[in-house]
N, C-alpha and C positions, 0 to 999 in steps of 0.2 A: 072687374078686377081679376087678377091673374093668380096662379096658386103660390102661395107665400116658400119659397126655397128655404133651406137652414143648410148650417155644416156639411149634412150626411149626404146632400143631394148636390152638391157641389163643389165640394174638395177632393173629389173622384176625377172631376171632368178638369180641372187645373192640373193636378200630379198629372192626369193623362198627357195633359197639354206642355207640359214641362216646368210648371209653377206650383210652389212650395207654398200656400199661405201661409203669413206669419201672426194672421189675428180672425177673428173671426167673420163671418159670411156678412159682408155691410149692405147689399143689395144689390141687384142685376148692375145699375149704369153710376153705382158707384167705386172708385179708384180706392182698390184692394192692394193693401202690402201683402208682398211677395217677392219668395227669393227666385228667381229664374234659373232654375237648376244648371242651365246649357253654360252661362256666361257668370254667375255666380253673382248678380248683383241684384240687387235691392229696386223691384220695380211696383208699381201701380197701377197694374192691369183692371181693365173693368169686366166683370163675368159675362155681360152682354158680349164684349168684343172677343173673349177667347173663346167662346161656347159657339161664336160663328167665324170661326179659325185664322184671327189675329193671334200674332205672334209677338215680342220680346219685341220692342222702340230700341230700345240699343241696339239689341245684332241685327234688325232691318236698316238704322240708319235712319231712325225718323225720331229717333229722339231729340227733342228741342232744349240746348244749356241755356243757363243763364249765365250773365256777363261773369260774373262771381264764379259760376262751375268751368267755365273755360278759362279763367284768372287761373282757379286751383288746377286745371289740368295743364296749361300752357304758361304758366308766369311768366317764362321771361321771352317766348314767342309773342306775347299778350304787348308788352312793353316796346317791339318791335314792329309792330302791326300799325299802334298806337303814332308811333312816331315816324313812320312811313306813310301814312293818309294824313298826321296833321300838316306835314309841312311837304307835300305831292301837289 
């Protein structure tokens, strides 16, 4: 078993990394709210993945929406899409 991290040993290496956490230290491989200072949004990075220099899913592009997050970003492109593959 490995040495148990808190707050003080890990909210250094995110602000370095560019992430704000917004709660406390949940564990190496699990998904931490955080504000992503660069892009100002509200991410879930996991301390594993920034401590070996993973970066922000949204400014890489590998952030994965759900039908519902692309409804709210695109509504009425959403509705166009829709009815262009149903009846293609």
């Amino acid at each position: 078993m490995g040495i148990k991290l808190t707050d003080s040993d890990t909210i250094p290496i995110m602000l370095e990394s560019g992430f704000k956490p917004l709660e406390s230290y949940p564990g190496a491989n699990t998904p931490w709210k955080c504000l992503h200072i660069e892009c100002g949004q509200i991410v879930y990075p996991r301390f594993s993945n920034v401590k070996n220099g993973k970066g922000c899913k949204i400014c890489s592009g590998n952030q994965k929406f759900t039908e519902e997050k692309v409804k709210e970003i695109f509504p009425f492109a959403m509705d166009k899409m829709v009815l262009k593959y149903r009846f293609s």
